[in-house]
N, C-alpha and C positions, 0 to 999 in steps of 0.2 A: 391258356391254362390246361394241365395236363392230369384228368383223374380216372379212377379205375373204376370199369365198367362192373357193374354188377354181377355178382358170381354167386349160385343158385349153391354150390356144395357151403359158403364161408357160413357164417356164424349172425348174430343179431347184429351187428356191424361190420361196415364196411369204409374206412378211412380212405379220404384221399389225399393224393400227394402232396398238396399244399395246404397243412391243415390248416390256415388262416383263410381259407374260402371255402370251410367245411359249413353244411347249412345248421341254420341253431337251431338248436335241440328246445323241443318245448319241456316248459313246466313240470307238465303230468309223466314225461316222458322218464325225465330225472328222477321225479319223485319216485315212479312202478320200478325205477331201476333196471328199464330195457335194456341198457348197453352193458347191463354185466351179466342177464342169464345166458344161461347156456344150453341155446335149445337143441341141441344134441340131446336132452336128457330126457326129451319129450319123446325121440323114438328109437331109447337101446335102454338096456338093462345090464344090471352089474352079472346075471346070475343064468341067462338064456340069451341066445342072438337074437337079432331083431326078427327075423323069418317067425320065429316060434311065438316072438310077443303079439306079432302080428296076429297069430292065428288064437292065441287068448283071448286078445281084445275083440276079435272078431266073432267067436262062438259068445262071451258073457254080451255083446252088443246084438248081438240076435235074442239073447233071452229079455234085455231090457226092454228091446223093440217092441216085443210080444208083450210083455206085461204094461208097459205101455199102450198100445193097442186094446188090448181087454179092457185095461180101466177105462177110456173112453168106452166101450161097450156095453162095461158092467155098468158105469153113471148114468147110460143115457137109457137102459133099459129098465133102471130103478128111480128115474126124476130125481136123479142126485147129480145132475153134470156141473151143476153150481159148485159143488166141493171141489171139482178138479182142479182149478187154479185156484182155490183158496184155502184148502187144506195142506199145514207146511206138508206132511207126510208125501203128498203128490207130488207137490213141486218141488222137493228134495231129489225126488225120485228122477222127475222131470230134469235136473240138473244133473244126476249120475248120468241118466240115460246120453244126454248132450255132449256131457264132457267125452263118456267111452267112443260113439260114434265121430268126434272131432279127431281125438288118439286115434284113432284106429283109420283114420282119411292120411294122417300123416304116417302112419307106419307103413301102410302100403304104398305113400307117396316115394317113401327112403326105400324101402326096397324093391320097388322097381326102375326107380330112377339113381338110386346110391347118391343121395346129397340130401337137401334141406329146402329145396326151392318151393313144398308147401307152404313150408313157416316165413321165410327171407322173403317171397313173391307177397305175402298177403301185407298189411297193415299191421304197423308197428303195434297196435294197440290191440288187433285181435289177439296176438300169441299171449301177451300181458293179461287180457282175459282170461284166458286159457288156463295161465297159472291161477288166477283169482278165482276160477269156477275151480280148480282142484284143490286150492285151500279149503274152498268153502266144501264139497263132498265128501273129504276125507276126514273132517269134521260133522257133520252134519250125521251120518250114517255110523259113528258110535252114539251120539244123542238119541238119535230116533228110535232105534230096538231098545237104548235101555229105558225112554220113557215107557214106551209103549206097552214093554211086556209088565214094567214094573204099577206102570200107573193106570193107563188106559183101558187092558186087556179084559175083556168081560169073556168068560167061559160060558156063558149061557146063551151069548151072541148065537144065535144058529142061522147059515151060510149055509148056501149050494156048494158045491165043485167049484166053478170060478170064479165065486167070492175071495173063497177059501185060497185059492192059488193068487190072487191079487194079494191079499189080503197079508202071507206068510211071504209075496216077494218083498213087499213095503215093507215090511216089517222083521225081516228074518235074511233072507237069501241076499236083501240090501247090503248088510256088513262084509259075508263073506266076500260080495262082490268087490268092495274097495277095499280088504283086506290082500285080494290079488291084485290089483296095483299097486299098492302099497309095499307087496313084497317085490314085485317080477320090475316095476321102472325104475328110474331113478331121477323123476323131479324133485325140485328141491322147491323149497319153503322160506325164501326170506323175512325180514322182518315184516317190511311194510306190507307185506302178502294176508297179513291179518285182516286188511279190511274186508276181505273176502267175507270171512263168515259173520266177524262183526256188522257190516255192512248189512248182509242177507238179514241178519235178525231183526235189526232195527226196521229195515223196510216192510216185513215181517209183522211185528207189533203194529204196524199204521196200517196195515191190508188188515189186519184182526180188529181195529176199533172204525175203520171204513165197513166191514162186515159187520158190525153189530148195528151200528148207525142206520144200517139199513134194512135188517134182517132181526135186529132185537134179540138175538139171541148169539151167545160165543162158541167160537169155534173148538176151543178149550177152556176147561173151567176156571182152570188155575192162570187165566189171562183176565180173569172176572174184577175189575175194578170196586163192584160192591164189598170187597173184601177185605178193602184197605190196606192195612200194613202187611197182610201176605200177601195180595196181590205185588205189592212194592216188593217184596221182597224175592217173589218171582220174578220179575223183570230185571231187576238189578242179577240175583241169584242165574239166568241164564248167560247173561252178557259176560259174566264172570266165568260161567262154567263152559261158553266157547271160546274166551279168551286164552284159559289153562289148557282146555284142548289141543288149540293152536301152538301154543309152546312144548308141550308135549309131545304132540304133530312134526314138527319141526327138528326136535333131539332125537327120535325118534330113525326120521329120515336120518338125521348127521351121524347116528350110528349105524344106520345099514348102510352108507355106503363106506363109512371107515371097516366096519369088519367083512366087506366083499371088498376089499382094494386089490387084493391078489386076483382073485378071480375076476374084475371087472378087465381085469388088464387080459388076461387072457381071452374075454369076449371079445375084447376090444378088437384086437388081433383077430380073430376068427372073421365077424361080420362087417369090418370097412367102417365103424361107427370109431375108431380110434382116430382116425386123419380127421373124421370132422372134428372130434373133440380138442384134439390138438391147434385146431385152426381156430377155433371157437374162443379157446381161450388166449391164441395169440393177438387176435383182433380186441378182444375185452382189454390186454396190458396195452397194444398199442393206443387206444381207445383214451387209456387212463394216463399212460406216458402223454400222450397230445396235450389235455386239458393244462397240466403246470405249461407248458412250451408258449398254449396260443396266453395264456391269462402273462405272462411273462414279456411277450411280445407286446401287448393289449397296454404294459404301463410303459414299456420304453418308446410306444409309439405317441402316447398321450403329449407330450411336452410336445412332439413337432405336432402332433393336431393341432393344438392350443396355439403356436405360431403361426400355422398355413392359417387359422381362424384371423388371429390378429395382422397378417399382410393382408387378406384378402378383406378385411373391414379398413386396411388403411387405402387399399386399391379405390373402394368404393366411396371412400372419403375425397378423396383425390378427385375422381371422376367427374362428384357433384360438385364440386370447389371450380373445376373446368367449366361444365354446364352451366353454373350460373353468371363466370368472369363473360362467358363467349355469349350468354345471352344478354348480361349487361352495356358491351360492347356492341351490340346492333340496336339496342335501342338507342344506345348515343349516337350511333353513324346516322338513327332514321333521325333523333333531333336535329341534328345538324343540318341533313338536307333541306330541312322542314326550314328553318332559319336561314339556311339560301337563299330559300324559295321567296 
């Protein structure tokens, strides 16, 4: 059998030559839709080369590092480090920071090596992540500044300096930052890529009534269960209101890259990210040409399964018809000697 070795520049798949011995694709794999993104798109931009995105992601992943770091600082030197992982506001935060410094490993992965072998080399399932953690940040970081300024926000609060600077990156500097990816990449947002933030929030409300169970007291008020039909109506009312996000999210993206199509083609051309795209997406058609070919082959083969089945049950029928004629035939030979005898 003759198949092609693995090549670190191609795309989220790689066919081999005889696609009837291609390995099967699991479940979740079909479902996340890996064999049709296009992880090219993880590190070039319709509107700057890859060099320059690099260097974006790399100055905004040093400012998230740092405010990262302070709030472990600022929590632990106020007996608040309980909040860190259970206040969404952190762990939103906690998710941009992750998502920028993963972008920003593959960007300098592509431009120093001119392929994709961060993404292709690693597990089908982290890059699929990858997409589900930018669903869910590019949503999350319009919600958060507008609750926060509109709902939360107490002016009378009185903050140090590095309260204050934690405090206005959570809550302020958060936006612009996925505001700039938003504009300079070009990930895209599939359907099924919803359950990202849907997901995040549900798991979200069960960390909120694990924190009360324990602590007696909520982490937001308007997650307060004594409240009844608004509390219901909050819960329902958010599910809903990252759902519209994500569509929005989504058209949003399918409009920035249709109104940079001129210009993407021209980046293309400049930074070497056109031949991956090119490749990326010839292995996605090949990928989907395959499936009709093997499912095709899969019912013309059935009838002779279903006969090689039925010879080899009449072989084995056969066999034991032998074995027992040849075993009946020695015990008449041992009678008869017996009667000799």
């Amino acid at each position: 059998m003759e198949s092609t070795s693995p090549d670190p520049s191609a795309g989220a798949t790689l066919p081999t030559s005889n696609p009837t011995m291609t390995a099967p694709v699991s479940g979740l794999r079909k479902f996340l839709r890996y064999d049709s993104l296009d992880l090219s798109r993880v590190i070039s931009s319709n509107i700057i080369g890859a060099n320059i995105l690099l260097y974006i992601r790399f100055l905004v992943s040093l400012h998230l590092s740092a405010v990262f770091i302070a709030t472990l600082y600022v929590s632990a030197r106020d007996d608040v480090f309980y909040m860190v992982p259970t206040t969404f506001t952190n762990l939103s935060n906690m998710g941009l920071t992750a998502y920028y410094l993963t972008v920003t490993y593959h960007s300098h992965s592509f431009v120093r090596h001119k392929d994709l072998r961060s993404l292709t080399s690693q597990h089908w399932f982290l890059s699929s992540a990858l997409v589900l953690l930018y669903a869910s940040v590019v949503v999350f970081h319009i919600v958060v500044p507008t609750i926060y300024w509109s709902m939360l926000y107490d002016p009378n609060n009185t903050m140090d300096t590095l309260n204050k600077y934690v405090d206005f990156s959570h809550h302020g500097a958060d936006m612009p930052c996925i505001l700039l990816e938003m504009i300079f990449n070009r990930m895209e947002l599939p359907w099924v890529y919803i359950l990202g933030p849907i997901s995040m929030i549900i798991l979200y409300m069960f960390l909120a009534w694990v924190y009360f169970a324990a602590r007696g007291e909520w982490l937001y008020s308007f997650l307060d269960w004594s409240k009844g039909p608004v509390a219901a109506g909050w819960y329902i009312g958010l599910l809903c209101i990252f759902s519209l996000l994500f569509v929005l999210q989504r058209y949003i993206h399918l409009g920035r890259d249709a109104a940079l199509k001129r210009r993407r083609a021209v980046v293309a051309a400049q930074d070497g990210t056109g031949a991956l795209e090119s490749k990326q997406c010839k292995n996605i058609d090949e990928e989907r040409q395959s499936k009709p070919f093997e499912q095709e082959q899969g019912r013309v083969a059935a009838p002779f399964n279903d006969q090689k089945e039925e010879v080899f049950e009449s072989i084995d029928m056969t066999t034991a018809t032998e074995v027992v004629a040849q075993e009946a035939g020695e015990k008449t030979e041992i009678a008869d000697d017996a009667n000799a005898v």
